[in-house]
TORKOL-4160 file (C-alpha; in steps of 0.2 Angstrom, whole numbers, padded with zeros to 4 digits, m for minus):
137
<pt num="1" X="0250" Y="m0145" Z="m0211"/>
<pt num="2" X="0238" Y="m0155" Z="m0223"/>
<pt num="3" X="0228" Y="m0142" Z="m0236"/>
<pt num="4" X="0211" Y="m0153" Z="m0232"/>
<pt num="5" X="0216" Y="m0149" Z="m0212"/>
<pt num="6" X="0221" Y="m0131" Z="m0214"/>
<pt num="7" X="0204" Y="m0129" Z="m0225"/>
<pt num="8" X="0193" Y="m0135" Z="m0213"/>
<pt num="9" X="0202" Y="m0128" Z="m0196"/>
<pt num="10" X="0202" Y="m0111" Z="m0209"/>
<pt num="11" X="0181" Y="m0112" Z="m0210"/>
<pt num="12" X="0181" Y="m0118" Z="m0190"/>
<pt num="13" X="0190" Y="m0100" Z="m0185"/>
<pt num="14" X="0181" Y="m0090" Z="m0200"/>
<pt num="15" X="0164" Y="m0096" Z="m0193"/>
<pt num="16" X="0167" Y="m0091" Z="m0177"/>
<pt num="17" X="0171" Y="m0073" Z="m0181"/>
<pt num="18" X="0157" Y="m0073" Z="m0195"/>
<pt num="19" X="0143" Y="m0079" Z="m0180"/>
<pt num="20" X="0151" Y="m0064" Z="m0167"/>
<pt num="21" X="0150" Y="m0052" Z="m0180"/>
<pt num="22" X="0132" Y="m0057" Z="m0189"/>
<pt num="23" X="0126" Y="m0057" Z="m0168"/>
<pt num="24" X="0130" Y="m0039" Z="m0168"/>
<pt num="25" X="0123" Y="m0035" Z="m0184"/>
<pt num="26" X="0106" Y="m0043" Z="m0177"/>
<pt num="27" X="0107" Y="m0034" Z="m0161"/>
<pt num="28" X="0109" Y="m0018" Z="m0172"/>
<pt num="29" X="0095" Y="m0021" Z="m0186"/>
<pt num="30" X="0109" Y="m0022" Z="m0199"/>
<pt num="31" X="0103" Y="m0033" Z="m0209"/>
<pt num="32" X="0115" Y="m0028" Z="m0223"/>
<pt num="33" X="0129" Y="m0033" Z="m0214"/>
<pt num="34" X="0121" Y="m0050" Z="m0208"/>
<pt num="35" X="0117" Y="m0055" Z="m0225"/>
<pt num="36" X="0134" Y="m0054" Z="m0231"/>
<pt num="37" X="0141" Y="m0063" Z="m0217"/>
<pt num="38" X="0126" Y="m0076" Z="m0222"/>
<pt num="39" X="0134" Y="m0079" Z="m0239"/>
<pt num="40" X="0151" Y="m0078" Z="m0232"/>
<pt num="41" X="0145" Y="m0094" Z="m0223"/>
<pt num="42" X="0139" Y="m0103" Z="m0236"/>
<pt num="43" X="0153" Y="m0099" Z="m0248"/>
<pt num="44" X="0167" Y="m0106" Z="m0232"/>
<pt num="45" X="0155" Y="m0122" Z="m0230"/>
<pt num="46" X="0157" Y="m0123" Z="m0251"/>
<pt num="47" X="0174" Y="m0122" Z="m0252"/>
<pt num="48" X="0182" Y="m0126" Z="m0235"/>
<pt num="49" X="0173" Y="m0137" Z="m0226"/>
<pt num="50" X="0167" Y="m0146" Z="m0244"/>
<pt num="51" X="0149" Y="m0149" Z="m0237"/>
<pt num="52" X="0139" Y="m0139" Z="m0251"/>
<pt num="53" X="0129" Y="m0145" Z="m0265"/>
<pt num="54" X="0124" Y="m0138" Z="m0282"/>
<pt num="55" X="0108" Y="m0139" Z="m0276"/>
<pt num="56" X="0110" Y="m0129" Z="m0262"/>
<pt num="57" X="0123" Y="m0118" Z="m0271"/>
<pt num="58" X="0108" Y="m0116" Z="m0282"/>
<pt num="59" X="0097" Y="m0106" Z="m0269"/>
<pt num="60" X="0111" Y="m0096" Z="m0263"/>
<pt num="61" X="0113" Y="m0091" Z="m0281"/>
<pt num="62" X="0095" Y="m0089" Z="m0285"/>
<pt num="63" X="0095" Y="m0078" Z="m0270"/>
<pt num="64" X="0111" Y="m0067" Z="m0273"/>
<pt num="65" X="0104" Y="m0063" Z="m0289"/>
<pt num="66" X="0087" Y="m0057" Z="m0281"/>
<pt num="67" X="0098" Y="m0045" Z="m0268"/>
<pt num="68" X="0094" Y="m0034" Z="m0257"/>
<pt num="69" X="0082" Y="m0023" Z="m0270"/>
<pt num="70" X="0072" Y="m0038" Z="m0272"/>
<pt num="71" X="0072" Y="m0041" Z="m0253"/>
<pt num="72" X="0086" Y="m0054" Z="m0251"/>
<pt num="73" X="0097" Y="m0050" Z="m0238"/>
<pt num="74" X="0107" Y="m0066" Z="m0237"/>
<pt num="75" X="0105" Y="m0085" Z="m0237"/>
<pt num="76" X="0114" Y="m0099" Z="m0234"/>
<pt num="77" X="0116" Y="m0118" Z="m0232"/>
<pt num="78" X="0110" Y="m0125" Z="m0214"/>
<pt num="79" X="0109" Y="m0142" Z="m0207"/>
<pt num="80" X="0122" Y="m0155" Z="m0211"/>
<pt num="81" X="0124" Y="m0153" Z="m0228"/>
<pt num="82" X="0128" Y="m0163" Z="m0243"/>
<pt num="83" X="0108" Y="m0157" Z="m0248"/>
<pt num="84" X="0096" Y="m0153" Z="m0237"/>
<pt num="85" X="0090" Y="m0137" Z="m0233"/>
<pt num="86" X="0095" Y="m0114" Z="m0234"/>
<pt num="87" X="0091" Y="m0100" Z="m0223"/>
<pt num="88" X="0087" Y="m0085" Z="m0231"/>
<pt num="89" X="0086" Y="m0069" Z="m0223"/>
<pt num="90" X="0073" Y="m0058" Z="m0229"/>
<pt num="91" X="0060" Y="m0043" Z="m0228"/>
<pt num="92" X="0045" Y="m0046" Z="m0224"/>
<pt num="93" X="0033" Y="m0039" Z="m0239"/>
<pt num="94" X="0044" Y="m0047" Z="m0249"/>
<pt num="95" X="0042" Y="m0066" Z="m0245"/>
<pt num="96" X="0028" Y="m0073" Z="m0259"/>
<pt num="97" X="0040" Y="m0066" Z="m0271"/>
<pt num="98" X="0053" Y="m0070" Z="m0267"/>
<pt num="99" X="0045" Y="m0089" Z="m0264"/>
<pt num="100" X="0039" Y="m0088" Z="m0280"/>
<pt num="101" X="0054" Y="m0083" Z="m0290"/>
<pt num="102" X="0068" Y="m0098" Z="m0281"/>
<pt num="103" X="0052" Y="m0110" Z="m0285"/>
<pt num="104" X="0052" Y="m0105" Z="m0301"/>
<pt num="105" X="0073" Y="m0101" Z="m0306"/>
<pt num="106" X="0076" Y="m0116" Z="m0294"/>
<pt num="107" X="0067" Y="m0130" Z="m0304"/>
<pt num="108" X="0076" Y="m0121" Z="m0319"/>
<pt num="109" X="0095" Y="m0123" Z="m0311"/>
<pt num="110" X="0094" Y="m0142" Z="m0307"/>
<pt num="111" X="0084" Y="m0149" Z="m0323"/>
<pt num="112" X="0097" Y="m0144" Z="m0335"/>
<pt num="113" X="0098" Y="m0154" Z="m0351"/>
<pt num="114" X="0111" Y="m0166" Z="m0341"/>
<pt num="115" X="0103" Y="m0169" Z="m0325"/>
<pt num="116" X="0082" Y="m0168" Z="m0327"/>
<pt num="117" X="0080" Y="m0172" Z="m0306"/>
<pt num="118" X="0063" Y="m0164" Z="m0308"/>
<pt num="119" X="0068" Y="m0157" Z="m0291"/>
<pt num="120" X="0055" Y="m0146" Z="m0285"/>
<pt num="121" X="0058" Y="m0134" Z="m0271"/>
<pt num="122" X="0049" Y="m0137" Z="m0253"/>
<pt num="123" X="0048" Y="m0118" Z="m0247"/>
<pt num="124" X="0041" Y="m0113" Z="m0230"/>
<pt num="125" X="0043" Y="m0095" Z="m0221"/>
<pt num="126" X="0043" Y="m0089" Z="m0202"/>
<pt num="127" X="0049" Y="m0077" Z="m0192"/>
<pt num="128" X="0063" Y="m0075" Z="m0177"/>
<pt num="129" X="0060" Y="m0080" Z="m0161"/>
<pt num="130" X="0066" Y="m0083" Z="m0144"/>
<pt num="131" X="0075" Y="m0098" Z="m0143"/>
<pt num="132" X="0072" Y="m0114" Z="m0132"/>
<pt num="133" X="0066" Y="m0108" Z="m0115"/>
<pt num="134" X="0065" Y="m0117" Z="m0098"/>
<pt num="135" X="0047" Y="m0111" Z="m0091"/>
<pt num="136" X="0043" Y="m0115" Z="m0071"/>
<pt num="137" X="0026" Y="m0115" Z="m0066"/>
């Protein structure tokens, strides 16, 4: 089998596993364990399925290094890829903070001497909800 076509079929299955056991860390409050599975994610879009950026490797960083003492529980890249956007699990108390600190480390990591994008982060916070929901009067 091709290396690029094991990769990606390796992240396919991985994901699938990593979205049944994040589901049951969500139904259990373990928010530990979903954060890990979070990064996981993020690291098998990086390096399997090649869809990161160092943009976005940038927040997951910036986020990992915050931890769970800071209130980070997890984050990873969402959407298509390729730049774009990160999840970041949470707590709540914690959010301005935490804004303030990827705003701040965020604009440092991609305005190195090399690149000066003047990148500055769009940050925006909200909580779980249901999901979609078919309502019949």
């Amino acid at each position: 089998m091709d290396l690029f076509v094991f990769r990606r079929a390796r992240h396919v299955i991985s994901e699938i596993e990593r979205t049944l056991q994040a589901a049951e860390g969500i139904r259990t409050s373990n928010w530990p364990t979903v954060g890990q599975f979070m990064y996981a994610s993020h690291y098998s879009l990086r390096d399997d399925f090649e869809v990161s950026c160092k943009e976005l490797d940038a927040v997951v960083e910036i986020c990992q290094s915050i931890g769970i003492e800071g209130g980070v529980y997890g984050c990873r890249m969402t959407g298509g890829g390729f730049g774009g956007s990160c999840v970041a699990l949470v707590q709540a108390d914690a959010v301005d903070a935490i804004s303030r600190h990827i705003s701040t480390f965020y604009k440092i990591a991609t305005t190195g001497d090399e690149a000066k994008s003047g990148i500055a982060a769009t940050i925006f916070s909200s909580r779980p909800a249901a999901g979609a929901t078919v309502i019949k009067s």
